[in-house]
C-alpha positions as CSV (number, residue, x, y, z in Angstrom):
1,X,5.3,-1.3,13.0
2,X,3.2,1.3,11.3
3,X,0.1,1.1,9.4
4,X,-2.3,3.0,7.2
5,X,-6.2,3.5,8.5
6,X,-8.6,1.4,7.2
7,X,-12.3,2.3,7.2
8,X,-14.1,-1.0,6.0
9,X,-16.7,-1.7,8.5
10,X,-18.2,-5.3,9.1
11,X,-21.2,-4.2,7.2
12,X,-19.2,-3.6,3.9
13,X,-17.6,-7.1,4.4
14,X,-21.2,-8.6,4.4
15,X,-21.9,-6.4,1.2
16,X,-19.2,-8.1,-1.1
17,X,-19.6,-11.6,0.8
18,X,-23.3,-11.7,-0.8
19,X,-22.4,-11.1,-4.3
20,X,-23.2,-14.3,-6.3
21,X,-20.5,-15.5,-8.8
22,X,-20.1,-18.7,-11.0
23,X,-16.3,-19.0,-10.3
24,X,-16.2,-21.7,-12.9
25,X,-17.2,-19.2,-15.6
26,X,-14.9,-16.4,-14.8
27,X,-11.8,-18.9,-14.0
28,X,-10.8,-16.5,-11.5
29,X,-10.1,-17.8,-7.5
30,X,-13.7,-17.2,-5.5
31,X,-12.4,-14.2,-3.4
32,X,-11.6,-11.9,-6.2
33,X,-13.8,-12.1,-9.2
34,X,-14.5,-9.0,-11.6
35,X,-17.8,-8.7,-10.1
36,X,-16.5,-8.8,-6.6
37,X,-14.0,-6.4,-7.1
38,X,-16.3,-3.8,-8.9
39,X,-18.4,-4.3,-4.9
40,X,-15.4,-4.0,-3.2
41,X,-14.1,-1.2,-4.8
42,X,-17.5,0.7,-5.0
43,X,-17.6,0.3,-1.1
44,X,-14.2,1.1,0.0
45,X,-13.8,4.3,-3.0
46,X,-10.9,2.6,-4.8
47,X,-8.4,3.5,-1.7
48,X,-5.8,2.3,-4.5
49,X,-6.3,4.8,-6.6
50,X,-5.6,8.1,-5.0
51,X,-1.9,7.6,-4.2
52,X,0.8,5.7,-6.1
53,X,4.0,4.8,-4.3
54,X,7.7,4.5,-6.0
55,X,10.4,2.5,-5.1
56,X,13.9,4.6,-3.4
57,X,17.3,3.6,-3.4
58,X,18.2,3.0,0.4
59,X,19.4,6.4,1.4
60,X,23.6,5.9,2.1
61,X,24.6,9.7,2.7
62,X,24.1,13.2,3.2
63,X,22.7,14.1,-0.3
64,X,20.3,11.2,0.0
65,X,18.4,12.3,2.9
66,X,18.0,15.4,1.8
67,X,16.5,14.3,-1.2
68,X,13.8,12.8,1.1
69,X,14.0,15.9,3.4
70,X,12.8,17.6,-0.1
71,X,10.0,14.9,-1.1
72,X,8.5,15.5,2.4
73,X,8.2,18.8,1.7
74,X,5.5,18.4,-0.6
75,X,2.0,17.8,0.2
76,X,1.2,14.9,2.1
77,X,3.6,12.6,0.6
78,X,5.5,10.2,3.4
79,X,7.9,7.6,3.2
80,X,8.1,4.3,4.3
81,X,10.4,0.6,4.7
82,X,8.3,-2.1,4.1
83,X,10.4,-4.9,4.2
84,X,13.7,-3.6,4.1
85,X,12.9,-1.3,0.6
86,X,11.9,2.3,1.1
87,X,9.2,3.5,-0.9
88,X,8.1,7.2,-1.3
89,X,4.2,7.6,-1.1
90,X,2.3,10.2,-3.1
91,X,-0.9,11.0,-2.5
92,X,-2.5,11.5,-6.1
93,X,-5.7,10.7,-7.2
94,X,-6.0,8.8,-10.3
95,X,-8.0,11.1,-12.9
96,X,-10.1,8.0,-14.1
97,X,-11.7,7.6,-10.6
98,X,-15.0,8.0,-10.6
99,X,-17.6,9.0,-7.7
100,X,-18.5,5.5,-6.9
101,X,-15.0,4.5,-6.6
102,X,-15.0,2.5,-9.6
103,X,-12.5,3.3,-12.8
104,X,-13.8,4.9,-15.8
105,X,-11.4,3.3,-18.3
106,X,-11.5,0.1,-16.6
107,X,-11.5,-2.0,-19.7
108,X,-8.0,-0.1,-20.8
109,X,-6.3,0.4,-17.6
110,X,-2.8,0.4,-17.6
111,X,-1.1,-3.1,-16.2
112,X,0.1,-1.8,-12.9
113,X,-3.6,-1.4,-12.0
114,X,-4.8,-5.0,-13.6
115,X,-1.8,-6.5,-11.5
116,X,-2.9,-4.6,-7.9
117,X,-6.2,-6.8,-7.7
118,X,-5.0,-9.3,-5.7
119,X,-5.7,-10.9,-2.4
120,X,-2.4,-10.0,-1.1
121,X,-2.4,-6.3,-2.2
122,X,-6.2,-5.0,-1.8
123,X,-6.3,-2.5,0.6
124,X,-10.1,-3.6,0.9
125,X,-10.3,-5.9,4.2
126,X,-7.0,-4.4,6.2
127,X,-4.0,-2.0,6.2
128,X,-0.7,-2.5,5.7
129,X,2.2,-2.7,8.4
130,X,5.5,-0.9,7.7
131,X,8.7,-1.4,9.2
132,X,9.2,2.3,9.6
133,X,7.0,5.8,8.1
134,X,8.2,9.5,8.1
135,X,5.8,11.8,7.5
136,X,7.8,15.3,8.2
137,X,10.6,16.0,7.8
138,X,11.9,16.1,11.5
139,X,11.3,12.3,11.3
140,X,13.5,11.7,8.8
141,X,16.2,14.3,10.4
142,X,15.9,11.9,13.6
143,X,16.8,8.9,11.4
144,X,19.7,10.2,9.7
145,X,21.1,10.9,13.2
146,X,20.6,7.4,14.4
147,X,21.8,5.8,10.9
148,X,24.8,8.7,9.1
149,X,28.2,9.1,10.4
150,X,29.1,12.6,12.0
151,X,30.9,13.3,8.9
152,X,27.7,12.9,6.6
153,X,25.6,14.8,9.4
154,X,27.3,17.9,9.1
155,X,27.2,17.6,5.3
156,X,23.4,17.6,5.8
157,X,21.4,21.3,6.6
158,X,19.1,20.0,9.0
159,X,17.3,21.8,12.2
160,X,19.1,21.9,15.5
161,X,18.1,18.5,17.0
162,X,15.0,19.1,19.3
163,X,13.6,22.1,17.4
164,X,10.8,20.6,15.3
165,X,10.8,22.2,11.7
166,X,7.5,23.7,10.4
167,X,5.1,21.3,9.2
C-alpha cells in the first residue's frame, strides 16, 4: 500500500483535544464540532484544500494510458487506486485558503467542502493508504506492461522499457 505524509505531531493532537465544546448545543458528534474543526484545520493548514482529486474510468487500452501518461505530465499531479477506483490527484490550492489554514468564505463554501469534514475523510490525524500511486510517467508505462495485451502495447508510444523518461 501507499500513503500520503502526514505532519501532525502529538502536540497538535493535544491542541484540538483541549478545545471545550457543549456537544449538546451544536448537535454535532464530539470529535468534529465547528469549533474543533476551525483548531484542527488552523493546525494542520487545511491539507484538504490545496489539491482536489477526480474520479477516472479504469484505464482498458492503449489510448487510456496515455491519457494518464498526459495528466502526469503536468505538475505534480499523480494518480492513484484506492479501492479498486482510480482517481487522478491535482495539486491546486483552493483560492479561499487563508494563511492560518482556515477558509475565507467558510460560511458559503461549496458542498463538496461541507461534506469532507468527517471523521473518516480528515486528513487531520493520519494519511491515507492506496492500493497503488504513479507519480511519473514511467510508473504508469510499467503498469500498462503488466496489465495491456501486446496488441494495445504497441498501440501505445511509450519509452523503451528500462530507460526512465525525464521527470
Amino acid at each position: 500500500m501507499s500513503s500520503t505524509p502526514n505532519s501532525t505531531t502529538a502536540s497538535d493532537m493535544e491542541a484540538v483535544e483541549e478545545t471545550e465544546v457543549d456537544d449538546d448545543a451544536t448537535g454535532e458528534c464530539e470529535e468534529f464540532t465547528p469549533e474543533k474543526l476551525a483548531k484542527m484545520c488552523s493546525i494542520c493548514g487545511g491539507k484538504c484544500c490545496k489539491y482536489y482529486t477526480v474520479l477516472l474510468e479504469d484505464p482498458e487500452d492503449a489510448e487510456d494510458f496515455d491519457e494518464l501518461r498526459w495528466f502526469l505530465a503536468h505538475g505534480s499531479n499523480y494518480i492513484y487506486i484506492d479501492d479498486g477506483e482510480w482517481h487522478l490527484n491535482v495539486e491546486a490550492r483552493c483560492k479561499f485558503l487563508q494563511d492560518d489554514g482556515r477558509c475565507s468564505m467558510y460560511e458559503y463554501r461549496p458542498q463538496v467542502c461541507r461534506d469532507f469534514g468527517h471523521e473518516d475523510e480528515c486528513e487531520f490525524e493520519g494519511s491515507y493508504d492506496f492500493d497503488r500511486v504513479f507519480k511519473t510517467i514511467g510508473e504508469i508505462e510499467a503498469y500498462a506492461r503488466e496489465v495491456l495485451p501486446p496488441e494495445e502495447l504497441a498501440k501505445l508510444p511509450m519509452f523503451p522499457e528500462g530507460c526512465a523518461p525525464p521527470e
